[in-house]
PDB file with SEQRES, HELIX, SHEET and CRYST1 records, atoms N, CA, C and O in Angstrom:
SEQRES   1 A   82  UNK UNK UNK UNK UNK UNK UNK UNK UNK UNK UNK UNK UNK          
SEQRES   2 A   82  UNK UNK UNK UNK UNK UNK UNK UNK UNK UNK UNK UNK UNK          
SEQRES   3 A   82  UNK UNK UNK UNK UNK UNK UNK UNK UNK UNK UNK UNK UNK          
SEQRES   4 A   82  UNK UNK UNK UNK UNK UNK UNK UNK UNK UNK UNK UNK UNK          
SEQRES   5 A   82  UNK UNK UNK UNK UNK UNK UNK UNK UNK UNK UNK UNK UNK          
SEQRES   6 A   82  UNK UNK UNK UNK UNK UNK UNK UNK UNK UNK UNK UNK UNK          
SEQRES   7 A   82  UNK UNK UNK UNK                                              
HELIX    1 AA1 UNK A    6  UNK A   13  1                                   8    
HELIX    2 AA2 UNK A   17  UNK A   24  1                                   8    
HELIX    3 AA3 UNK A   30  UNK A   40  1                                  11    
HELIX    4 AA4 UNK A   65  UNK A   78  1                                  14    
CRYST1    1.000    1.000    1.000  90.00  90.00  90.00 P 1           1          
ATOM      1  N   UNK A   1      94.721 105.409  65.830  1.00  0.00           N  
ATOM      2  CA  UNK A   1      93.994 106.657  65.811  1.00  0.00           C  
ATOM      3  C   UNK A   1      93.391 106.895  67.198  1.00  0.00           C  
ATOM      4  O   UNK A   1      92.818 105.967  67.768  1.00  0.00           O  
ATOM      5  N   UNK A   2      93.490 108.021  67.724  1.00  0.00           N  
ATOM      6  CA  UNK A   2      92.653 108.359  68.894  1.00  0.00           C  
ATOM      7  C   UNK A   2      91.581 108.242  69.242  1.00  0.00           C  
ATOM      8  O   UNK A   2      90.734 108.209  68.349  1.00  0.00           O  
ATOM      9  N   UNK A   3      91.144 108.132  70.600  1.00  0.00           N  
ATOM     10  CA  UNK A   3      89.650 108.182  70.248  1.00  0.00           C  
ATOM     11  C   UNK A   3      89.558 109.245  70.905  1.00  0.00           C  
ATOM     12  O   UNK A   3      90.568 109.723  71.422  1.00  0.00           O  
ATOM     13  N   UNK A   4      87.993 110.009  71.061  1.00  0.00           N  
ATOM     14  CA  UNK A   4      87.341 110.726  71.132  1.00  0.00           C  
ATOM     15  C   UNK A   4      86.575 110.798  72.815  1.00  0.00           C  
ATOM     16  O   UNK A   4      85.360 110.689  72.979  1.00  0.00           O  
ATOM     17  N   UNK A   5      87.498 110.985  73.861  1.00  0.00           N  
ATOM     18  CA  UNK A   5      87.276 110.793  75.418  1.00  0.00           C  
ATOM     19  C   UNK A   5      86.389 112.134  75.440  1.00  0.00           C  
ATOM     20  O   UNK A   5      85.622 112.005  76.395  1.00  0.00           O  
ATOM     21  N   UNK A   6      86.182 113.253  74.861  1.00  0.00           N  
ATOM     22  CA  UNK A   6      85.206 114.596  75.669  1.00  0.00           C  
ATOM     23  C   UNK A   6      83.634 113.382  75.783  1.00  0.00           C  
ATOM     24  O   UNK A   6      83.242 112.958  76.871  1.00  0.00           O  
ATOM     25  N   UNK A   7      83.181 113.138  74.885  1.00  0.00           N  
ATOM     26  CA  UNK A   7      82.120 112.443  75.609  1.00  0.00           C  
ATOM     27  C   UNK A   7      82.100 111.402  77.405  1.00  0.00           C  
ATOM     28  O   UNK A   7      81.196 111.135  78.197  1.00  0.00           O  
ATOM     29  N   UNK A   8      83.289 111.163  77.376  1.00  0.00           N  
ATOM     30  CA  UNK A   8      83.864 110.269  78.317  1.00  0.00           C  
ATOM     31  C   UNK A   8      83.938 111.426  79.585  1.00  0.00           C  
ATOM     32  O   UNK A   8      83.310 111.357  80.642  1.00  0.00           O  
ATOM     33  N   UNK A   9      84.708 112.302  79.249  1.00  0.00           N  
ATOM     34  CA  UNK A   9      84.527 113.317  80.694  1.00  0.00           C  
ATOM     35  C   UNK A   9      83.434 114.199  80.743  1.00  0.00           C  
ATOM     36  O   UNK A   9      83.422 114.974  81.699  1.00  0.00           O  
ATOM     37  N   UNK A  10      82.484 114.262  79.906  1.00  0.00           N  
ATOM     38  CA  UNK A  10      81.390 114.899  80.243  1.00  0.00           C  
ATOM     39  C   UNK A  10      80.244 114.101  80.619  1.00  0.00           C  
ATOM     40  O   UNK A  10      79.137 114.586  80.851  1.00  0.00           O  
ATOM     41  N   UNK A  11      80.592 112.572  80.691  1.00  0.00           N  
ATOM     42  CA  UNK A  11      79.875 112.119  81.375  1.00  0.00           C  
ATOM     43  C   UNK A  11      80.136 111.819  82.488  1.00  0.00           C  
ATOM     44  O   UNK A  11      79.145 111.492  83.140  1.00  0.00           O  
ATOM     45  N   UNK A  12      81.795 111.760  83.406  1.00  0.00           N  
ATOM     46  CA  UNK A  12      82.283 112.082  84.374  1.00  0.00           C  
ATOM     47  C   UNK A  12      81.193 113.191  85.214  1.00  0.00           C  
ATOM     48  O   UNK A  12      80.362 112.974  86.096  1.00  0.00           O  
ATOM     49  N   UNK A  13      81.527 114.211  84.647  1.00  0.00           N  
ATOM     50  CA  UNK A  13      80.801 115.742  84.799  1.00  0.00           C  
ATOM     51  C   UNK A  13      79.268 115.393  85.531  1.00  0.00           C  
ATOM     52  O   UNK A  13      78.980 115.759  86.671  1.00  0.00           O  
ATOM     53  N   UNK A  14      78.465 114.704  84.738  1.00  0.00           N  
ATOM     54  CA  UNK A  14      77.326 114.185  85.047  1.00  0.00           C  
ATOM     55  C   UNK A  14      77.587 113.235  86.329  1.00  0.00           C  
ATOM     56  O   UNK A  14      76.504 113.011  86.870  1.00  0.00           O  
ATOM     57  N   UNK A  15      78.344 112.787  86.802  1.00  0.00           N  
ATOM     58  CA  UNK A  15      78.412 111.777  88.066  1.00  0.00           C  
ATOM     59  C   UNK A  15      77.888 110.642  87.647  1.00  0.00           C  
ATOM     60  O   UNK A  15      77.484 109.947  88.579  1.00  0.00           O  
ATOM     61  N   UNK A  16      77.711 110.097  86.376  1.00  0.00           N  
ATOM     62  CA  UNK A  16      77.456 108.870  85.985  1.00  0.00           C  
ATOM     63  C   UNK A  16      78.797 108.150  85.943  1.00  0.00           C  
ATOM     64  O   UNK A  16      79.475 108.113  84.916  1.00  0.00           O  
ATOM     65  N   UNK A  17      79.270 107.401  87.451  1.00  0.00           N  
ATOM     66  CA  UNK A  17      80.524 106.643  87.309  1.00  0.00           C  
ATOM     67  C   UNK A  17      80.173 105.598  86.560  1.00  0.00           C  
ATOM     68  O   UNK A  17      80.968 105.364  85.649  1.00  0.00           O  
ATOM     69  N   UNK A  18      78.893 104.618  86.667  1.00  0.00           N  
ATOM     70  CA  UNK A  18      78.846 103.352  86.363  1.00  0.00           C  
ATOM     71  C   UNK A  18      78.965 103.490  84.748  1.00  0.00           C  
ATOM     72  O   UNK A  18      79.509 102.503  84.252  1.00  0.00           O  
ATOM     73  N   UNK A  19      78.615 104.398  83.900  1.00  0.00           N  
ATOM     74  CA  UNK A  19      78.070 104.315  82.701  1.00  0.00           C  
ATOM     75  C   UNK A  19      80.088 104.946  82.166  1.00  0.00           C  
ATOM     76  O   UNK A  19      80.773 104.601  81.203  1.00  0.00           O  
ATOM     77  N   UNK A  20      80.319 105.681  83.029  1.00  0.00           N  
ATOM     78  CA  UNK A  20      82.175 106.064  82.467  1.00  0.00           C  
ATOM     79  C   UNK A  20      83.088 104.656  82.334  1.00  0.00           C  
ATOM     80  O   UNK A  20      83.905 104.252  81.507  1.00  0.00           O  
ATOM     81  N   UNK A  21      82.539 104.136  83.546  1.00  0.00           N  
ATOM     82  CA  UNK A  21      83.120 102.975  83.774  1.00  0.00           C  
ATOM     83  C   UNK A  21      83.273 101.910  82.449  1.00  0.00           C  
ATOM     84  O   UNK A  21      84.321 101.322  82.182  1.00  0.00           O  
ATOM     85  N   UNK A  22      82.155 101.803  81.771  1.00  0.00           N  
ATOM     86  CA  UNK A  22      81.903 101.204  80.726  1.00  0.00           C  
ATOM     87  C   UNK A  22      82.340 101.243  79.731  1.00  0.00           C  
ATOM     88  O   UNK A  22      82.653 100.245  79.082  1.00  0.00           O  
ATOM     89  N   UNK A  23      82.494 102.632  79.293  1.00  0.00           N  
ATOM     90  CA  UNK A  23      82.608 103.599  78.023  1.00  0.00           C  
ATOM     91  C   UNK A  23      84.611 102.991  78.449  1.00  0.00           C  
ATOM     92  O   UNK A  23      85.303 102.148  77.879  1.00  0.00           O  
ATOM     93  N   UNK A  24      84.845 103.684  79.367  1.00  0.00           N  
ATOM     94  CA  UNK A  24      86.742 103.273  79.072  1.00  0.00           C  
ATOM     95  C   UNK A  24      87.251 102.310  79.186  1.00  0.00           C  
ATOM     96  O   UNK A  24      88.389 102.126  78.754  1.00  0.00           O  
ATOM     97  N   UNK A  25      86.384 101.182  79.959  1.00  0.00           N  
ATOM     98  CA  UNK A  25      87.121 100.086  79.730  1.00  0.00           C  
ATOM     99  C   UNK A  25      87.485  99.614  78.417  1.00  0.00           C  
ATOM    100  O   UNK A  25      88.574  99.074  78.219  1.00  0.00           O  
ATOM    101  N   UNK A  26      86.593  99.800  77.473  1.00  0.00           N  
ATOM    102  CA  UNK A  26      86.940  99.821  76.195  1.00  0.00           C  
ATOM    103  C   UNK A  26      88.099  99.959  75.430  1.00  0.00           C  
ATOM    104  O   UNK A  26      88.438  99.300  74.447  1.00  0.00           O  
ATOM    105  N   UNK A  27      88.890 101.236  76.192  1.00  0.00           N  
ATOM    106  CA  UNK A  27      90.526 101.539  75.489  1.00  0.00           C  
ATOM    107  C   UNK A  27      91.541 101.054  76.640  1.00  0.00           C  
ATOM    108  O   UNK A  27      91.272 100.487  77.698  1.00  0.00           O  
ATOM    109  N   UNK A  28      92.687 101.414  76.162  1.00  0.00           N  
ATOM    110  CA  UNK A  28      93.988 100.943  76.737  1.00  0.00           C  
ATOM    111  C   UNK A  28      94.834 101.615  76.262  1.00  0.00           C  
ATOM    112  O   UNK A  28      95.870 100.952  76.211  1.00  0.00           O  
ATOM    113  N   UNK A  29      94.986 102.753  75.812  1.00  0.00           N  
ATOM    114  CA  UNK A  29      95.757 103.702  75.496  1.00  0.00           C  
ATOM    115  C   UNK A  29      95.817 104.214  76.723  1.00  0.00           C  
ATOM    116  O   UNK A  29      95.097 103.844  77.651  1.00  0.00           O  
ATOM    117  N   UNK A  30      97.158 105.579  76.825  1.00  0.00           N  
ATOM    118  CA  UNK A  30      97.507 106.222  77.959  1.00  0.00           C  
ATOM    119  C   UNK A  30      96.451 107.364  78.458  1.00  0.00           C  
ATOM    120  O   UNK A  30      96.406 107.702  79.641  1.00  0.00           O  
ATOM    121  N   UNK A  31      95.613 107.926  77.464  1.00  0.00           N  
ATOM    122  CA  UNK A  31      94.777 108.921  78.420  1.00  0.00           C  
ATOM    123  C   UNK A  31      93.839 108.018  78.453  1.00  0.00           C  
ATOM    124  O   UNK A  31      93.188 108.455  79.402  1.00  0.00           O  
ATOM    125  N   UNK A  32      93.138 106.815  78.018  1.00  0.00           N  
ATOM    126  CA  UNK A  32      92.381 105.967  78.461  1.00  0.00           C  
ATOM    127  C   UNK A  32      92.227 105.639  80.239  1.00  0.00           C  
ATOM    128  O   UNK A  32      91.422 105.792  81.158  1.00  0.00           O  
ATOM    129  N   UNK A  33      93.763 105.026  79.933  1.00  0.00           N  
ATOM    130  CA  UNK A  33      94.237 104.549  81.477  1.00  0.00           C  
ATOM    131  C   UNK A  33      94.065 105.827  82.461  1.00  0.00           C  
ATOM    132  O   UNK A  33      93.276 105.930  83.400  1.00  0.00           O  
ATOM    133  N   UNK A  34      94.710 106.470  82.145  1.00  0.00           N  
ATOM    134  CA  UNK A  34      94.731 107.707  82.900  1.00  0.00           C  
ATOM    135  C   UNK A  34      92.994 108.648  83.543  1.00  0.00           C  
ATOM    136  O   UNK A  34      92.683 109.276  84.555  1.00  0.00           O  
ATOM    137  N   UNK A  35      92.266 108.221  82.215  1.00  0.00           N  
ATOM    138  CA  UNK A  35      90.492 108.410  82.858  1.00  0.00           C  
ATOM    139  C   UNK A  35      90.264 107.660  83.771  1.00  0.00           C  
ATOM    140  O   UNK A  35      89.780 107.959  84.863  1.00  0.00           O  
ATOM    141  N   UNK A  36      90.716 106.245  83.254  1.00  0.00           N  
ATOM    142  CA  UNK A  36      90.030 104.674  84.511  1.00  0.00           C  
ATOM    143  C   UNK A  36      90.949 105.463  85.929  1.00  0.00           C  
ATOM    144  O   UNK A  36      90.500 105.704  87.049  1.00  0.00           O  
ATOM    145  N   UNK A  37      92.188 105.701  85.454  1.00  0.00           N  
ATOM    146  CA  UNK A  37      92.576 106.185  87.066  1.00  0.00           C  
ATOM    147  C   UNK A  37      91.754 107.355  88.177  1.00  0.00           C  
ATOM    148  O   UNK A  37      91.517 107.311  89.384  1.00  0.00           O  
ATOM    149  N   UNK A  38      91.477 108.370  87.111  1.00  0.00           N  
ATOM    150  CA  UNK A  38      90.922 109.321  87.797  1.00  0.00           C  
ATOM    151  C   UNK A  38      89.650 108.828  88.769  1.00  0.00           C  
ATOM    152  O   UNK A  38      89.391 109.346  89.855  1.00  0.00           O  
ATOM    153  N   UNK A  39      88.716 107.431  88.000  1.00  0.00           N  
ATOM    154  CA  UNK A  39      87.758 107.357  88.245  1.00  0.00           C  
ATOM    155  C   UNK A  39      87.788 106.838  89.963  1.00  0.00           C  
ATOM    156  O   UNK A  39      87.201 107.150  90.999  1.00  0.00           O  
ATOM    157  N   UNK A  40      88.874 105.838  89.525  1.00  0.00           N  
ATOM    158  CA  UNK A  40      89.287 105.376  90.768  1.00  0.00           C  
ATOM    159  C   UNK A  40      89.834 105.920  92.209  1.00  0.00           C  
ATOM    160  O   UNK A  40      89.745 105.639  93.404  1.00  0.00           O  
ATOM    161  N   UNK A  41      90.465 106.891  91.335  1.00  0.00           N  
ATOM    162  CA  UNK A  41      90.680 108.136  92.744  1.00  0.00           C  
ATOM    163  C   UNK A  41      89.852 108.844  93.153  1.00  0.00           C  
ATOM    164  O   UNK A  41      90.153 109.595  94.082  1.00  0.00           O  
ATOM    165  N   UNK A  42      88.447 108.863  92.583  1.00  0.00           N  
ATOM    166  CA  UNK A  42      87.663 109.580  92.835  1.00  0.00           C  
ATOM    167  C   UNK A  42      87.056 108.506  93.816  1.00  0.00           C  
ATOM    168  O   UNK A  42      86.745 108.843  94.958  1.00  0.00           O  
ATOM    169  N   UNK A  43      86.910 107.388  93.432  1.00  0.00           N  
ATOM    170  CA  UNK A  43      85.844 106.677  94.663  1.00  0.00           C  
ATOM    171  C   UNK A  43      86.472 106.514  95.501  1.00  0.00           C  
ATOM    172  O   UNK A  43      85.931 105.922  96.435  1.00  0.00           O  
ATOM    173  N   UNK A  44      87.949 106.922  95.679  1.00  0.00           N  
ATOM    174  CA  UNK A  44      89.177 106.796  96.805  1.00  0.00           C  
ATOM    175  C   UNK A  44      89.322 105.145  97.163  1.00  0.00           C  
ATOM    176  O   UNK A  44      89.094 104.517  98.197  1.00  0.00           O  
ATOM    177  N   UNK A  45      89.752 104.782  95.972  1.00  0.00           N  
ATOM    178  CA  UNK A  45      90.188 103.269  95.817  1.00  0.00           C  
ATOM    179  C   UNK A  45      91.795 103.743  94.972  1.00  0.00           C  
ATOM    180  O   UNK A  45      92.122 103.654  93.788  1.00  0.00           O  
ATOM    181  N   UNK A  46      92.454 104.197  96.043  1.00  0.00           N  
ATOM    182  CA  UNK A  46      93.761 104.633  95.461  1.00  0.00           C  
ATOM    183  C   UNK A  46      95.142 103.766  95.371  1.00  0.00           C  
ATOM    184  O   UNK A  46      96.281 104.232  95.403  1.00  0.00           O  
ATOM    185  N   UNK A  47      94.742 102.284  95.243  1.00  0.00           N  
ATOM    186  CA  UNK A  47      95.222 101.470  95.275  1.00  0.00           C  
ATOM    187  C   UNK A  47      95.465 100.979  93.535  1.00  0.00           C  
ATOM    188  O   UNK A  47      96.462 100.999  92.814  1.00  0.00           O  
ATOM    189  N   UNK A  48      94.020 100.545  93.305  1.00  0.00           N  
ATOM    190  CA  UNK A  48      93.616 100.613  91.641  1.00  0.00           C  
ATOM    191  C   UNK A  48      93.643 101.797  91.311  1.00  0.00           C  
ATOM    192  O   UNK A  48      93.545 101.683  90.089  1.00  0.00           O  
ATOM    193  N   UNK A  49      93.729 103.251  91.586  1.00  0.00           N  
ATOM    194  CA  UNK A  49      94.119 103.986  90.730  1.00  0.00           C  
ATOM    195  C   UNK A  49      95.211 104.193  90.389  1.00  0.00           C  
ATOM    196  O   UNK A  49      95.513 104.959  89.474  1.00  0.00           O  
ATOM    197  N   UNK A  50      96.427 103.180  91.448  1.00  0.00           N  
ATOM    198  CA  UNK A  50      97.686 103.549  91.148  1.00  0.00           C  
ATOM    199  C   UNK A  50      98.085 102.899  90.277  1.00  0.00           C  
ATOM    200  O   UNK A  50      99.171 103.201  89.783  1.00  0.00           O  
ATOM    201  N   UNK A  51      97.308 101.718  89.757  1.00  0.00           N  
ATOM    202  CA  UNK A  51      97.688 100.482  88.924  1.00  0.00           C  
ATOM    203  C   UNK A  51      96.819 101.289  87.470  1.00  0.00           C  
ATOM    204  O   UNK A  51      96.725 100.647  86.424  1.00  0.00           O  
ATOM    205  N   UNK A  52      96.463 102.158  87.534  1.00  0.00           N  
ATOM    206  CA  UNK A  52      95.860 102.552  86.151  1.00  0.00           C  
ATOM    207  C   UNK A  52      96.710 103.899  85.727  1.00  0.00           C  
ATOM    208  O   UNK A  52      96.995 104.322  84.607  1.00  0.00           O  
ATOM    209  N   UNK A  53      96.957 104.325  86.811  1.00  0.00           N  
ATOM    210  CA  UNK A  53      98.387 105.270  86.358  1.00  0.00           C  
ATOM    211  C   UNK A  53      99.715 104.781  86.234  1.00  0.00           C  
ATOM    212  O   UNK A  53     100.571 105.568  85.830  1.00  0.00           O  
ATOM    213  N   UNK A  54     100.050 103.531  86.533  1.00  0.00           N  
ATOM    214  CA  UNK A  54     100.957 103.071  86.271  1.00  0.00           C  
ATOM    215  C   UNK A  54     100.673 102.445  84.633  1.00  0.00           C  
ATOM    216  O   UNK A  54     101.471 102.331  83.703  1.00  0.00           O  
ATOM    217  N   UNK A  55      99.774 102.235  84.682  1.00  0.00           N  
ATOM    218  CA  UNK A  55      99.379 102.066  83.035  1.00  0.00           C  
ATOM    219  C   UNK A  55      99.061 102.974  82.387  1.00  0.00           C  
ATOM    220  O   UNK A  55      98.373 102.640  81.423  1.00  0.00           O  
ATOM    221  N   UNK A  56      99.225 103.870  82.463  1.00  0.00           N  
ATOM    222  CA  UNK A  56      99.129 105.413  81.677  1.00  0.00           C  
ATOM    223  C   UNK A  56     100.276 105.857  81.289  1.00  0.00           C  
ATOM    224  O   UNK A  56     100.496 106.640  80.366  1.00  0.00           O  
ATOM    225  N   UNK A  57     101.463 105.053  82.421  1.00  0.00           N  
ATOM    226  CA  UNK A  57     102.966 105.250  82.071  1.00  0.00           C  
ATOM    227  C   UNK A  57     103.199 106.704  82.521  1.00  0.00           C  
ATOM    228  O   UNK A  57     103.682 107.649  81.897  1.00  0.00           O  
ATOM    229  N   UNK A  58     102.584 106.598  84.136  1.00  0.00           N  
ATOM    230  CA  UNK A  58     102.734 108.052  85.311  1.00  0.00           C  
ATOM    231  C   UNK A  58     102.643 107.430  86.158  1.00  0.00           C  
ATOM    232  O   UNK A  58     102.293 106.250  86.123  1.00  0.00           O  
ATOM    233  N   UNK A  59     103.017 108.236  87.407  1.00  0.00           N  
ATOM    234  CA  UNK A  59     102.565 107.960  88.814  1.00  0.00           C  
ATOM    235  C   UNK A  59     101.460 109.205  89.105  1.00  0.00           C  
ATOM    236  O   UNK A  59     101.320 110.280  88.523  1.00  0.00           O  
ATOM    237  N   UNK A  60     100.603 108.507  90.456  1.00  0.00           N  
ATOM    238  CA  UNK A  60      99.395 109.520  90.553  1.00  0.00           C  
ATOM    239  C   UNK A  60     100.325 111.085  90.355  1.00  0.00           C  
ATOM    240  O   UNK A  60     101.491 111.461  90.243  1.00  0.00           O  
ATOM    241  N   UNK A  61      99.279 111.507  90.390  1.00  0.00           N  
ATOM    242  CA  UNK A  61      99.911 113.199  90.349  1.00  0.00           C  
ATOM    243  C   UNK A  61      99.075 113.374  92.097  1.00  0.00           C  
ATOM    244  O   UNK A  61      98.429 112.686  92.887  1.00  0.00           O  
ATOM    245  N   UNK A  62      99.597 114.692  91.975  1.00  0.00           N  
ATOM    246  CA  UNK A  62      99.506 115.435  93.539  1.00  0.00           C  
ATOM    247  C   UNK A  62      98.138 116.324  93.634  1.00  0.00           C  
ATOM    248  O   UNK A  62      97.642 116.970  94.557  1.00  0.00           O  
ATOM    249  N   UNK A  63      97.727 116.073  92.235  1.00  0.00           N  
ATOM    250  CA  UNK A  63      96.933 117.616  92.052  1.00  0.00           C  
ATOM    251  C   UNK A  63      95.496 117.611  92.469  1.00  0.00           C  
ATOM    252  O   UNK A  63      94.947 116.633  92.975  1.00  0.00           O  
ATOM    253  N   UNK A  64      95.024 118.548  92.272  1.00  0.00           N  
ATOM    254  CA  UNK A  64      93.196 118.245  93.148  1.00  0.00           C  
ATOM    255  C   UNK A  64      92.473 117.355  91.958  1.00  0.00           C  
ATOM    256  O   UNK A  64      92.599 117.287  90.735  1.00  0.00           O  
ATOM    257  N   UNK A  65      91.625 116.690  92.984  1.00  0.00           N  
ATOM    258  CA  UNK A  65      90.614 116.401  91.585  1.00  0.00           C  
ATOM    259  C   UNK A  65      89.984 117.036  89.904  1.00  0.00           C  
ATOM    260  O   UNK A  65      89.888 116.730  88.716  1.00  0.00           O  
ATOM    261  N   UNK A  66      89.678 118.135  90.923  1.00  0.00           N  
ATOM    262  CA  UNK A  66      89.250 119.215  89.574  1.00  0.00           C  
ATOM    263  C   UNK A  66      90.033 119.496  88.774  1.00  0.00           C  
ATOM    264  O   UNK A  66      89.568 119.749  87.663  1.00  0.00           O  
ATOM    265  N   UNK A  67      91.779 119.599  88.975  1.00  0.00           N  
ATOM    266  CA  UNK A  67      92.758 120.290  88.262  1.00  0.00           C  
ATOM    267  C   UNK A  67      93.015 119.001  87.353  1.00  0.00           C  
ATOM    268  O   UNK A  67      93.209 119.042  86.138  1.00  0.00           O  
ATOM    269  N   UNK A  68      92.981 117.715  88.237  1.00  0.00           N  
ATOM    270  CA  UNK A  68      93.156 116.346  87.270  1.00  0.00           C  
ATOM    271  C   UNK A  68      92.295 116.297  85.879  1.00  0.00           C  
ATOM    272  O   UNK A  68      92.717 116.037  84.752  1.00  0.00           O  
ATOM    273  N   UNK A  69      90.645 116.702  86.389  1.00  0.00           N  
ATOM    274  CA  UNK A  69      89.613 116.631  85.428  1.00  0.00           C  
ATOM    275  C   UNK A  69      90.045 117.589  84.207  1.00  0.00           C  
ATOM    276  O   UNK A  69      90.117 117.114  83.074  1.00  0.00           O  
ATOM    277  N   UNK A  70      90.379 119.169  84.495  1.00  0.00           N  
ATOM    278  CA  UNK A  70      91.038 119.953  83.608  1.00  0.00           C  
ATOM    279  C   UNK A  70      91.656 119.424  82.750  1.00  0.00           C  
ATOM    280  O   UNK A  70      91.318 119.430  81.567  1.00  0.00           O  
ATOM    281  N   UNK A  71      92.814 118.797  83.273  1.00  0.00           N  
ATOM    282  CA  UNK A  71      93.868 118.088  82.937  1.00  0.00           C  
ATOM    283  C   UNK A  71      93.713 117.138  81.480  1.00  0.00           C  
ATOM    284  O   UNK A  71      94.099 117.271  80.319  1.00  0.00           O  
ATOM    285  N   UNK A  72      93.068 116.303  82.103  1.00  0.00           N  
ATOM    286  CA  UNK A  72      92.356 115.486  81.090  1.00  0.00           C  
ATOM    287  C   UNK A  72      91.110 116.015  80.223  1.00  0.00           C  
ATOM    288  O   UNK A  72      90.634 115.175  79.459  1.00  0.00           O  
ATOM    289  N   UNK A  73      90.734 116.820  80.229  1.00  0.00           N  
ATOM    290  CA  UNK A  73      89.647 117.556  79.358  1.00  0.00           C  
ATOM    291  C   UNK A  73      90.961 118.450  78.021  1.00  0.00           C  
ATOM    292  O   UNK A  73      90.579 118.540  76.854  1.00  0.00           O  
ATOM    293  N   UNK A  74      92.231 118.947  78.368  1.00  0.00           N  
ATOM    294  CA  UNK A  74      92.910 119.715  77.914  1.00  0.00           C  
ATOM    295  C   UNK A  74      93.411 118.273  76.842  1.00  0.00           C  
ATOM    296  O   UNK A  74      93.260 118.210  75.622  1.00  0.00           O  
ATOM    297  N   UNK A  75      94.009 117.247  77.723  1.00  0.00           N  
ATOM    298  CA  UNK A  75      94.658 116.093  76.769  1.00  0.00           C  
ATOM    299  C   UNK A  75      93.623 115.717  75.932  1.00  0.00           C  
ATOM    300  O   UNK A  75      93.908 115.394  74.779  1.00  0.00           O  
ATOM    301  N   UNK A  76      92.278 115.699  76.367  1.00  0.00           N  
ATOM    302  CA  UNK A  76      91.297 115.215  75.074  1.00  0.00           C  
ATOM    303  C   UNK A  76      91.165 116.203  74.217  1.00  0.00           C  
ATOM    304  O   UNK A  76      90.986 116.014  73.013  1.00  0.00           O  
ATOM    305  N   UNK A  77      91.226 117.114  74.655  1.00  0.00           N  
ATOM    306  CA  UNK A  77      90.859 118.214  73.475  1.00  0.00           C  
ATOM    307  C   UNK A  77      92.326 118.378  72.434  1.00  0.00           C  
ATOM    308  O   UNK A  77      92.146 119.046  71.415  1.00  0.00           O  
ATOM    309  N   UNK A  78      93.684 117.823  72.645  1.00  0.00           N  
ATOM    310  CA  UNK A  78      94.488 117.801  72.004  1.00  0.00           C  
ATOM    311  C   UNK A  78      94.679 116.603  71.142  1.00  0.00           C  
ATOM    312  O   UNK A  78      95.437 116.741  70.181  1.00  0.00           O  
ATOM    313  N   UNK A  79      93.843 114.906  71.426  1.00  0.00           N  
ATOM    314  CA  UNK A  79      93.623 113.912  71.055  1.00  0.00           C  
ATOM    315  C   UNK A  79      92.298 114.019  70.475  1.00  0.00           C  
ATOM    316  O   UNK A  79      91.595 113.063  70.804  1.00  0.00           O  
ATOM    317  N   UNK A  80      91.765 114.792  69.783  1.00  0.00           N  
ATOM    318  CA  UNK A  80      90.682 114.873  70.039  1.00  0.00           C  
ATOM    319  C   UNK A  80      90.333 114.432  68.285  1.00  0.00           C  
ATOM    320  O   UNK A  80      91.414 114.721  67.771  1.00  0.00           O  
ATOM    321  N   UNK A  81      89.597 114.002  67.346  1.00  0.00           N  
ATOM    322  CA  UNK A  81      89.602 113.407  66.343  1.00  0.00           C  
ATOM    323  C   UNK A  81      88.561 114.525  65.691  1.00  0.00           C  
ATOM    324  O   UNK A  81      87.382 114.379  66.013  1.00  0.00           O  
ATOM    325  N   UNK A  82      88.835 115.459  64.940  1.00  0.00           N  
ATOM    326  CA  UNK A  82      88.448 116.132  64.018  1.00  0.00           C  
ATOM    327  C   UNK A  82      87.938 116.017  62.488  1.00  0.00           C  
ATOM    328  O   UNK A  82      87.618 117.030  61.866  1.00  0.00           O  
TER     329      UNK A  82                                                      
END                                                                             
């Protein structure tokens, strides 16, 4: 069953990395991985973010940060547990 990441990027939103950090290590599913990546590209440690998109079962994408965040706000809201 999915879990429930909008809490996860709205605390992104807030700039609380340390406390996101926490919250996803928790999963290992593909938009899981794919949050831990973003996080990592964000502190521009794009080394480990490539190893968390490679575990998302992607390569980084090209796209801006913000469009990534979209991105993943759209996949949670389609995983999203109702």
């Amino acid at each position: 069953m999915p879990a429930d990441y909008l809490p996860v990027l709205d605390t992104i939103k807030a700039g609380e990395w340390d406390a996101v950090h926490r919250l996803i290590q928790a999963h290992s599913d593909p938009l899981a991985c794919r949050i831990h990546a973003y996080l990592h590209r964000q502190q521009g440690d794009l080394e480990n973010a490539d190893y968390w998109y490679a575990r998302a079962r992607m390569s980084a994408p090209g796209n801006s940060m913000a469009d990534e965040l979209d991105c993943l706000y759209q996949m949670a809201q389609t995983n999203r547990l109702d």
